[in-house]
C-alpha positions in Angstrom: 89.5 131.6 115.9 85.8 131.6 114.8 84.0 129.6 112.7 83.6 132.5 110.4 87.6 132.8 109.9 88.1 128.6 109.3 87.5 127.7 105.7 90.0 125.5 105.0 90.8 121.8 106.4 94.8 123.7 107.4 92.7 126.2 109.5 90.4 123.4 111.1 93.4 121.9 112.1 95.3 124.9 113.6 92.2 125.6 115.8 92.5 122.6 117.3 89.1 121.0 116.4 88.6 117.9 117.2 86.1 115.4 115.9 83.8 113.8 118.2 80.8 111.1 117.6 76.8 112.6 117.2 76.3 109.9 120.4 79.2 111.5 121.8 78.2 115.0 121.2 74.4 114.4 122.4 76.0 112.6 125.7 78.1 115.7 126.4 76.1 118.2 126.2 73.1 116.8 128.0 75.9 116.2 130.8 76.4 119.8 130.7 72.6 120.9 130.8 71.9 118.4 133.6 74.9 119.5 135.6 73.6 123.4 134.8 70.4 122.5 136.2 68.9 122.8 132.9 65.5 121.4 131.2 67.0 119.4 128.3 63.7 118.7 126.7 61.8 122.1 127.4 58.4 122.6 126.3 57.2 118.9 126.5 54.9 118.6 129.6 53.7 116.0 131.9 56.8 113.2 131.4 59.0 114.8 134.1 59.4 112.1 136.1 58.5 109.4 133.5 59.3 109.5 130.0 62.1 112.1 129.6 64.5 110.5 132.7 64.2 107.0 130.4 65.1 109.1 127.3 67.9 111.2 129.1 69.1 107.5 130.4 69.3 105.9 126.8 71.2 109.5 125.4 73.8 108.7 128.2 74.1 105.4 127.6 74.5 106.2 123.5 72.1 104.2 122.5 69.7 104.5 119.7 65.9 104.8 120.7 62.6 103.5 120.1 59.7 105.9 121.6 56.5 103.5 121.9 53.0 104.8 122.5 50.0 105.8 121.3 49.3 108.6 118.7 49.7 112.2 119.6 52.0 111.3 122.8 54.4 114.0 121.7 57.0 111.0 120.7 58.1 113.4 117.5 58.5 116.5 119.6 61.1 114.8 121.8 62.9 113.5 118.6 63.3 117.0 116.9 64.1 118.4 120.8 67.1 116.6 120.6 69.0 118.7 118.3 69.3 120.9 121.0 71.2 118.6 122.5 73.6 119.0 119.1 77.0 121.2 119.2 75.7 124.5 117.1 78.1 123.8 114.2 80.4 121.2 112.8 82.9 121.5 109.6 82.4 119.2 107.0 83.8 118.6 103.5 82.5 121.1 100.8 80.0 119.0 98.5 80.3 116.2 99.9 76.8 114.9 100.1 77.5 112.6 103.3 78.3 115.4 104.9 82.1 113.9 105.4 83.9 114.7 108.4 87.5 116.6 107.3 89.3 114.7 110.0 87.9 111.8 109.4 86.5 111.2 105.7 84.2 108.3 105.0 83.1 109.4 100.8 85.7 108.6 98.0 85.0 112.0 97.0 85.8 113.6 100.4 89.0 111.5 100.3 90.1 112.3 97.0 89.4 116.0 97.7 91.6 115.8 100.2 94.8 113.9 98.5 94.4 116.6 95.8 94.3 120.0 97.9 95.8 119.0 101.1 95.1 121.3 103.7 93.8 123.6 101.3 90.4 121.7 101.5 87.1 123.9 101.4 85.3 123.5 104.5 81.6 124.5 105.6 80.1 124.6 108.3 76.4 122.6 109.2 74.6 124.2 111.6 72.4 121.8 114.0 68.9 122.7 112.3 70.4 120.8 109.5 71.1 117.8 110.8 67.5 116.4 111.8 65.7 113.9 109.6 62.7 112.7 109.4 60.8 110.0 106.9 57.3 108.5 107.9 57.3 105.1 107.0 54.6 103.8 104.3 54.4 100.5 102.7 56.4 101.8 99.2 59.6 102.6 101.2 62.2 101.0 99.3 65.8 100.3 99.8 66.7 102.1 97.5 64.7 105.6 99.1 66.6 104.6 102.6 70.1 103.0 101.7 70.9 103.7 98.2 71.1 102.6 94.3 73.2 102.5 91.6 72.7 105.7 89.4 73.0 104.9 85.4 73.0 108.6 84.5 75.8 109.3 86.9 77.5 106.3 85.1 76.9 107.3 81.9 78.0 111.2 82.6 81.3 110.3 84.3 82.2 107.5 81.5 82.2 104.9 84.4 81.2 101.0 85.0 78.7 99.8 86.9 81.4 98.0 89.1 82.6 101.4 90.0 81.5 102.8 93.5 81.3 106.1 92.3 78.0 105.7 90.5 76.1 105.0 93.7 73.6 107.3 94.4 73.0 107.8 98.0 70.1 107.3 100.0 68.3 108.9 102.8 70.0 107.4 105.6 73.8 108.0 104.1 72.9 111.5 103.2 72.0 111.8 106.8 75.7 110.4 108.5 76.4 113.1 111.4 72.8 113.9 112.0 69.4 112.5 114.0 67.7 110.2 111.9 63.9 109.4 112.7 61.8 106.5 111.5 57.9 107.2 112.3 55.6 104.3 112.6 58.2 101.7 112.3 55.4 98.7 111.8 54.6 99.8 108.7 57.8 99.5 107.0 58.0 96.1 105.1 59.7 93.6 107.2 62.6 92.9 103.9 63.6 96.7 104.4 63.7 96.7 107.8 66.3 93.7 107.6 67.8 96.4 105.2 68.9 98.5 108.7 70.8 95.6 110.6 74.2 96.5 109.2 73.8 100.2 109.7 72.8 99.7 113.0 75.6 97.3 114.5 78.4 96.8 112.0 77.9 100.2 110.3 78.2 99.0 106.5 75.9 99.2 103.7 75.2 97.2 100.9 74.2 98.4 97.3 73.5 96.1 94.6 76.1 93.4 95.7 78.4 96.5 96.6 79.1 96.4 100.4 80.4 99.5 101.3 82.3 99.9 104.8 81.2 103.2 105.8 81.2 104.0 109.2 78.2 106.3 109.1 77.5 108.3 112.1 73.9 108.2 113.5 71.5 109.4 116.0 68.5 106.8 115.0 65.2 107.2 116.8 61.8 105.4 115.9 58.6 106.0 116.8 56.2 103.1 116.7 52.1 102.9 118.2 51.7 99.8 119.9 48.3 98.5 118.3 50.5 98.6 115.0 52.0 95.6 115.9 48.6 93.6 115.7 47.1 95.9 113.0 49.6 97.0 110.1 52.7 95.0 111.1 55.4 94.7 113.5 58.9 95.3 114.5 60.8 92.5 113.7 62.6 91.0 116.2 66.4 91.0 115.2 65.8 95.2 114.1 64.5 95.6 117.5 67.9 93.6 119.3 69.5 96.4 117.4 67.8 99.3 119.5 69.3 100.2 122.5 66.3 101.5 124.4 62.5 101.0 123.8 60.6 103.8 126.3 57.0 103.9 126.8 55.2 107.5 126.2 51.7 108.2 127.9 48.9 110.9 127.7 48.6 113.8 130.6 48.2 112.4 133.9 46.3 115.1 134.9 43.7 118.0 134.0 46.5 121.0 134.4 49.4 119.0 132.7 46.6 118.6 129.6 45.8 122.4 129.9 49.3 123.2 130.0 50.0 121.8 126.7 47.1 122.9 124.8 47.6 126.5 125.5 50.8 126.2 124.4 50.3 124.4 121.3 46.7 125.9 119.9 47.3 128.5 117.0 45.4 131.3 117.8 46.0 134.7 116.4 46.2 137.6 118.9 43.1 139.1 117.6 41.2 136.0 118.9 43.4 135.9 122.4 42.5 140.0 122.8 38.7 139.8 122.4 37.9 136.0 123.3 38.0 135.6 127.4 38.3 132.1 128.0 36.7 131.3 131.6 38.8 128.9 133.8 36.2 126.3 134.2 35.9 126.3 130.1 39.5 125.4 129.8 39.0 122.8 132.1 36.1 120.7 130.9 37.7 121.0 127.3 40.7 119.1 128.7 37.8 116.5 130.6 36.6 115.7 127.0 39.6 113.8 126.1 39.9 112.0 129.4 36.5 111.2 129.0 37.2 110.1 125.3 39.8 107.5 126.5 37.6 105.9 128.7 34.6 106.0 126.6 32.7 102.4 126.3 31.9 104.2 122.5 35.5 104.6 121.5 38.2 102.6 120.8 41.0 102.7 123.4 43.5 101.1 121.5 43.9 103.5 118.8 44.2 106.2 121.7 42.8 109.3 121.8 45.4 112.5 120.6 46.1 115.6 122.6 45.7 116.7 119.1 41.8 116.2 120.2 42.1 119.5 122.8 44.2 122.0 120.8 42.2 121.8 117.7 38.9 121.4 119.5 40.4 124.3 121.9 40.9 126.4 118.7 37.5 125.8 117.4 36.1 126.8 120.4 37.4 130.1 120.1 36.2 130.3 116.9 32.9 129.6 117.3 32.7 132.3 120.1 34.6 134.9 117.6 31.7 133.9 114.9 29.0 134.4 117.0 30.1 137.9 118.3 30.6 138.8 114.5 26.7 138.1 113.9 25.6 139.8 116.8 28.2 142.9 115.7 30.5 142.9 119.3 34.0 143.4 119.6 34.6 141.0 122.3 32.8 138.3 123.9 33.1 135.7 126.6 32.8 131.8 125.7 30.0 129.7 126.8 29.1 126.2 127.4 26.7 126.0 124.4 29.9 127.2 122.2 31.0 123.7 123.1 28.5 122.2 120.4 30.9 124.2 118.0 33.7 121.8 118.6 31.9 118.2 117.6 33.8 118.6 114.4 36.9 118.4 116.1 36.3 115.6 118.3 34.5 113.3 115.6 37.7 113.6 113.6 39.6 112.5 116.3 38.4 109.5 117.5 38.3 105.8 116.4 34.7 104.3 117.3 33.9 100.6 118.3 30.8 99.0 116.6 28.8 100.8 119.4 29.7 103.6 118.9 29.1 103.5 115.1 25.7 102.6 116.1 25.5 105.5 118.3 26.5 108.0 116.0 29.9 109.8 115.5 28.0 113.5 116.7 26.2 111.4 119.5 29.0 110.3 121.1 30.8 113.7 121.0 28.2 115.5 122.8 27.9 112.5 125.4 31.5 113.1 126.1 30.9 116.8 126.8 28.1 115.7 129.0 30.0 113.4 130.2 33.0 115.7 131.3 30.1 118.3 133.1 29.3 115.1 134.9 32.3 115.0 136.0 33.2 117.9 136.8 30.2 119.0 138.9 31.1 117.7 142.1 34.1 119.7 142.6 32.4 122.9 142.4 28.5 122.1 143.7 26.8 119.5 146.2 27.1 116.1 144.4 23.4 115.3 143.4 22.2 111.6 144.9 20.3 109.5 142.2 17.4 108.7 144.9 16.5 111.8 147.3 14.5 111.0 150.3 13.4 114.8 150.8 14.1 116.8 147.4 12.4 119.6 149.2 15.5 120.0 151.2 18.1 119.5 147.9 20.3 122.6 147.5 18.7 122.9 143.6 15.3 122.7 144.5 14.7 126.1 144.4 16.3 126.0 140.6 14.1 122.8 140.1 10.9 125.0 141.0 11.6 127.8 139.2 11.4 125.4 135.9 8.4 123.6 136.8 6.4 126.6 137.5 7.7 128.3 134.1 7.8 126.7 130.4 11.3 126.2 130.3 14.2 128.3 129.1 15.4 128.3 125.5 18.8 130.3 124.8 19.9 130.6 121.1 23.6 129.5 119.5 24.2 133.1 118.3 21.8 135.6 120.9 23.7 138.5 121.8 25.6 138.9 125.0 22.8 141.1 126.2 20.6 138.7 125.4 22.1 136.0 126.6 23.0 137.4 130.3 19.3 138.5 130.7 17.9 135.0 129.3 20.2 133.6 132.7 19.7 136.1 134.6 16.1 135.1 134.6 16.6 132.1 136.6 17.0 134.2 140.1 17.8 130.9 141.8 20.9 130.6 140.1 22.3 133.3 142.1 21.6 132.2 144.9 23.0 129.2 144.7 26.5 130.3 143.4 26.5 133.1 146.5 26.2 129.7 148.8 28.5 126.9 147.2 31.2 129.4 144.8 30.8 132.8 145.7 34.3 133.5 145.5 34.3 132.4 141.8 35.6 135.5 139.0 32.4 137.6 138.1 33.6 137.9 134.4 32.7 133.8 134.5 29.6 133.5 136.8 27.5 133.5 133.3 29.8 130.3 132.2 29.1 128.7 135.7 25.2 129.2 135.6 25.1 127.7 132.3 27.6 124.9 134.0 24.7 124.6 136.5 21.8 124.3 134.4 23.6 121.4 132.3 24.8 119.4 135.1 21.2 118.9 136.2 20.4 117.7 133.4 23.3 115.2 133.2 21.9 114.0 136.7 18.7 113.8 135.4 16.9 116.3 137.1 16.2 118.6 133.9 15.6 117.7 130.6 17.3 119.5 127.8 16.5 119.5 124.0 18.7 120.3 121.5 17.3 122.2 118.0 19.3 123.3 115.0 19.8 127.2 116.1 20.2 126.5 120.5 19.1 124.4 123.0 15.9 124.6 125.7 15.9 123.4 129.3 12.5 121.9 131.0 11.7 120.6 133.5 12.2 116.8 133.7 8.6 115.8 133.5 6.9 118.9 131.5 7.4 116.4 128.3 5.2 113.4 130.1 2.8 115.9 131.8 2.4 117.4 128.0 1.4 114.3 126.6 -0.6 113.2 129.0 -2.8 117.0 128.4 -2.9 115.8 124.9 
């Protein structure tokens, strides 16, 4: 017998149903996709071995869950991947707006339903899409929005007194009982409605206006908190957080590829963009740098962390700024470049939190240091790491490059110059070549435009060419031209 042919509490019966816990249900089935070999929490990257063990350990164990870390550590992608873990449909009572269990009513109006019609009870069927909720906790949270209150106009419409239970209007949490209940940024709900969730949690009751209701309401809680919280906007106080089973620590990508990984997954681009943008390797990579660099930047605030929400929005203006530029210069497709990376300050400014230095800096300022800072770091890996002090810099693998700009003004490439434009601008720099034929000649042709740009800016992050940056581009000089000018004048 299918779902489609039970409608009736007789018919739930006669198929043998049987009624099971949403701890239960989660604890099952995650057996079952961890005996199967399978990923339970697919599509969130980099906590393998860290974060999603300790989560699959506390879903075992039945326990509800507090995921602490810093913003943008994926802590409310792992909440709404757990209805996965949720059996695809269960019955309940028809109306009921606790979403009653037939077998096991909770509601006076499931219960009274079924003392009138008997087996001849309508049933419906939730399906598990429906049974995540979510509330983001702000300083006007009341009881009343979480638990319940009384309702006068239900009262007044059903002729009945105060004193009766009937006229309680249900809150978010009861209107949630069989279902995954999440709580973001616990801290900032008021300690007083906090206390409001001890019962729920360990004895299951409510309590309404002096009405204490014994309703076994069946949860799946799970809070998300950031730690600075705690110090800034409030706390977790301590007898809500006895009540959580497990508290698990979340973290940002360990690594360059993980970071990567989950940006190209989660950027919005539309196909038109993916089929005429090329993206070079190295680009990819550096964008990811920016946010590593971010969170160890003396400029910005560690504490408030930095978001992988930084590299998929600063990943999809990238794009963008590429797709403009090939727009004014009348193209189809195009290729990114390193100055497109000037494109994306916008999305890094709004991303960070800045100390009092870096306030003094500049918010712009300290988003193109990071970028510079990332080419810094990256340069090693791909070309002979540059000594600050060079006993014989006629024997340095760039002085050929380094010649080339002292004996000529300088080179100046434009924000939007043409593809044609641009290639021949770099392709000026005949040392360039060389120089990639020696240390990367195996690197893709389609990027070797990206990586002379790369090469050019990593000199002058090692202070060996000076770069200025104007409204429309940016020119390279050599490191001393500016001095030597003066000094003419």
């Amino acid at each position: 017998m299918t779902i489609d042919n039970i409608n009736t509490l007789g018919e739930l019966k006669q198929s043998n149903y049987c009624s099971k816990n949403i701890k239960d249900e989660l604890r099952d089935n995650l057996r079952n996709k961890i005996k199967a070999g399978e990923a339970a929490f697919e599509g969130v990257h980099g906590f393998e071995n860290t974060v999603i063990p300790e989560l699959e350990r506390a879903i075992l164990s039945r326990h509800n869950i507090n995921l602490l870390g810093l913003r943008g550590q994926a802590k409310t992608r792992m909440a709404r991947k757990m209805i996965e873990l949720l059996d695809e449909y269960i019955p309940v009572v028809a109306g009921s707006e606790i979403n009653d269990d037939p077998l096991n009513p909770l509601s006076r109006f499931a219960k009274d339903l079924i003392t009138e019609k008997g087996d001849a009870t309508p049933i419906q069927w939730l399906h598990r899409s429906e049974r995540f909720f979510e509330k983001l906790a702000t300083p006007d949270v009341t009881v009343a929005d979480l638990i319940g209150d009384i309702d006068p106009i239900k009262a007044a419409t059903l002729k009945l007194s105060y004193a009766d239970d009937r006229v309680i209007h249900f809150g978010m949490i009861p209107r949630a009982n069989r279902c995954i209940f999440v709580i973001n940024e616990l801290p900032d709900l008021q300690a007083r409605i906090q206390v409001a969730l001890f019962n729920i949690l360990q004895e299951g009751d409510i309590q309404i206006r002096g009405f204490k209701l014994r309703l076994a309401l069946d949860l799946q809680f799970i809070f998300t908190a950031n730690p600075e919280d705690y110090t800034n906007r409030g706390s977790i106080v301590t007898p809500l957080k006895d009540r959580i089973g497990s508290q698990i620590l979340t973290h940002y990508p360990e690594t360059v590829a993980i970071a990567r990984t989950i940006t190209q997954q989660e950027a919005k681009l539309l196909n038109q963009q993916s089929e005429t943008i090329h993206v070079p390797s190295l680009a990819k990579d550096l964008l990811e740098q920016i946010s590593f660099e971010a969170r160890e930047s003396e400029f910005i605030d560690s504490k408030s962390g930095v978001s992988a929400r930084l590299s998929i929005t600063a990943y999809e203006v990238l794009l963008s700024t590429a797709e403009r530029r090939a727009l004014q210069s009348g193209t189809e497709t195009t290729t990114v470049r390193l100055s497109d990376f000037m494109g994306i300050i916008p999305a890094i400014t709004g991303k960070v939190e800045l100390v009092y230095e870096g306030e003094q800096e500049g918010a712009a300022a300290v988003a193109q240091h990071l970028i510079g800072d990332a080419i810094h770091t990256f340069f090693p890996a791909f070309f002979p790491k540059i000594e600050k002090l060079e006993r014989d810099a006629e024997s340095s693998p760039y002085a050929q490059v380094l010649e080339w700009f002292f004996a000529e003004t300088g080179f100046e490439l434009l924000d939007d110059a043409s593809d044609e434009v641009y290639k021949q601008t770099l392709d000026s720099i005949l040392p360039l070549n060389d120089l990639i034929e020696k240390y990367q000649a195996g690197f893709p042709i389609e990027d070797r435009y990206f990586l002379k740009e790369f090469i050019l800016w990593g000199l002058v992050e090692y202070d060996k060419l000076n770069k200025d940056r104007f409204d429309k581009g940016y020119q390279i000089k050599d490191l001393y031209s500016n001095y030597i000018n003066k000094l003419k004048s």
